[in-house]
N, C-alpha and C positions, 0 to 999 in steps of 0.2 A: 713153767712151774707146774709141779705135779698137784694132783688134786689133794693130798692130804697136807702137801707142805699151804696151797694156797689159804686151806679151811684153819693152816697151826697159823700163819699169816696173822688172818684173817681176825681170830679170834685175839692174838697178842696188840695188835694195833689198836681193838678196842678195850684192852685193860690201859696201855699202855696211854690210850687219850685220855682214861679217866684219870688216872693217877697225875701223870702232867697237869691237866686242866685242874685235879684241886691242890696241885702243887705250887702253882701258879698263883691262886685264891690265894692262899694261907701262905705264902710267901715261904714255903720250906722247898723251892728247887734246887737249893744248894745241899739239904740231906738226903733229897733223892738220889741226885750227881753222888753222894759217896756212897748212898747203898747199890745203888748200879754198879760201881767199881768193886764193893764190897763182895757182892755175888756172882761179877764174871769173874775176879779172882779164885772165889771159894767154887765155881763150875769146873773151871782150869784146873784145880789142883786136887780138887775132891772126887773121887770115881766114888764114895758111898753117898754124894750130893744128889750125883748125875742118877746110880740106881732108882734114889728114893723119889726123884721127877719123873723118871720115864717108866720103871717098872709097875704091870698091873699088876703087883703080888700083893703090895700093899691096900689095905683098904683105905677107907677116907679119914675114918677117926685115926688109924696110922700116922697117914702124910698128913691132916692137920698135925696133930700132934708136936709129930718130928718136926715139921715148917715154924712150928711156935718156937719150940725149945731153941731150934736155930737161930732164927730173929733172934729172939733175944739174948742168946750167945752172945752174937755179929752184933749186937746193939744197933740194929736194925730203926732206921724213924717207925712208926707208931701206924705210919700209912702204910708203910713196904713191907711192916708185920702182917696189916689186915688184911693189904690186900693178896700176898701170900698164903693167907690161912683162906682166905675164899675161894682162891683157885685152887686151894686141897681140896675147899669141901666140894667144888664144882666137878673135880675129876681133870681140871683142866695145868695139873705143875709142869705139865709138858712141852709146856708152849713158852714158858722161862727163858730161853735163852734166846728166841725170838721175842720177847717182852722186852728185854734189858736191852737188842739191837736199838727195838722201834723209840725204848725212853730214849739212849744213848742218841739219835739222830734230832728228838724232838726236844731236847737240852739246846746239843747246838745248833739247831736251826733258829733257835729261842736266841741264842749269844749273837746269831749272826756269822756261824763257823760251819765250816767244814771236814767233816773226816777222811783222811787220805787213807787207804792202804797198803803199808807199803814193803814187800817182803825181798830181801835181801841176802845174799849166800853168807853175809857176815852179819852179826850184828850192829847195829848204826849204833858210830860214838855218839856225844849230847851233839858238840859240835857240827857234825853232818847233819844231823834230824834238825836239827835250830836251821842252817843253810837251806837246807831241801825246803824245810816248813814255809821259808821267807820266796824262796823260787816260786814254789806252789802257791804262794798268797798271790802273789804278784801276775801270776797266770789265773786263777782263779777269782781275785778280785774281793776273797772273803779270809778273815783267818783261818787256817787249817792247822786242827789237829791230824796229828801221826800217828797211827796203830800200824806199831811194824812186828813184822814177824820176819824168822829168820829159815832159810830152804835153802843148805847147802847143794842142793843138787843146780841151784841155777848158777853154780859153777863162779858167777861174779857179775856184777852190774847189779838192776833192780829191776823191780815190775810196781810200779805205781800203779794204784785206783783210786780217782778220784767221780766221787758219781757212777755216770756209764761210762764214763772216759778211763781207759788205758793205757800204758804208755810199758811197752815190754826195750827192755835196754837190756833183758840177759846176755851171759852168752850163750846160754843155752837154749837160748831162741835164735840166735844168730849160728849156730852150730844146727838146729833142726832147719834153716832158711837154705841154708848152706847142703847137706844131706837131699833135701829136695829136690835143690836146684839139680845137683849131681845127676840127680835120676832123672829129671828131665833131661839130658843133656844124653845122656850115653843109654 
């Protein structure tokens, strides 16, 4: 890991413990869980979301500013506001999308669950993500959630992650295995 990614880490993991820990208190982790989803959605779809995190154009009374009006747009819980507008005034909205990982992982570790990742040349019906989710529990021994994404170039098959564990079943891996070996050979 590079030294600035370690330091953006580094710095999200400890908003991301406070927020859980008084989410946990006050028994609102169930509005955390939808502003998490509320704002990797609105990261995904928004390119003037993503500027107003990352760019130093803005000043701080700016990015508060804007980070309120958002919340409360988003109808944001009251915690994912504040603690939004402190990381305006800290200089620190950067670290947002590594905030939202480390809540997203310390929810389900909280449930007891696991997140797969799982990217496929097609999009997975409900069907398939239900089968796959119940395979992966059963190897994993926890329930797993699916976050798939879709990467036609791996031609067909999947590439699971689960944890550090891997599992490439492209064919596109099978086709670079294959090109390889060729070259070893002749």
């Amino acid at each position: 890991m590079s030294e600035p990614a370690a330091i953006s880490s580094g710095i999200a993991a400890r908003y991301a413990t406070a927020v859980f820990d008084l989410a946990k208190e006050t028994n609102k982790v169930k509005a955390v869980e939808s502003d998490v989803s509320a704002l990797e959605e609105a990261l995904a779809t928004s390119a003037d979301l993503a500027d107003l995190i990352s760019s130093p154009v803005y000043t701080r009374d700016e990015q508060e500013g804007a980070i309120a009006a958002i919340a409360k747009q988003m109808k944001l819980s009251p915690m994912m506001g504040n603690t939004l507008r402190l990381m305006a005034t800290k200089r620190r909205l950067f670290v947002l999308p590594a905030l939202l990982v480390a809540l997203r992982e310390a929810i389900a570790a909280d449930k007891g669950e696991v997140t797969a990742e799982v990217i496929s040349a097609k999009a997975l019906t409900k069907t398939q993500s239900d089968k796959l989710s119940k395979v992966l529990a059963s190897n994993v021994g926890k329930d797993v959630s699916i976050k798939a994404t879709v990467d036609e170039s791996l031609i067909g098959g999947l590439v699971v992650k689960v944890g550090s564990k891997m599992v490439d079943t492209s064919i596109r891996s099978r086709l670079n295995s294959l090109q390889n070996a060729m070259k070893e050979v002749g």
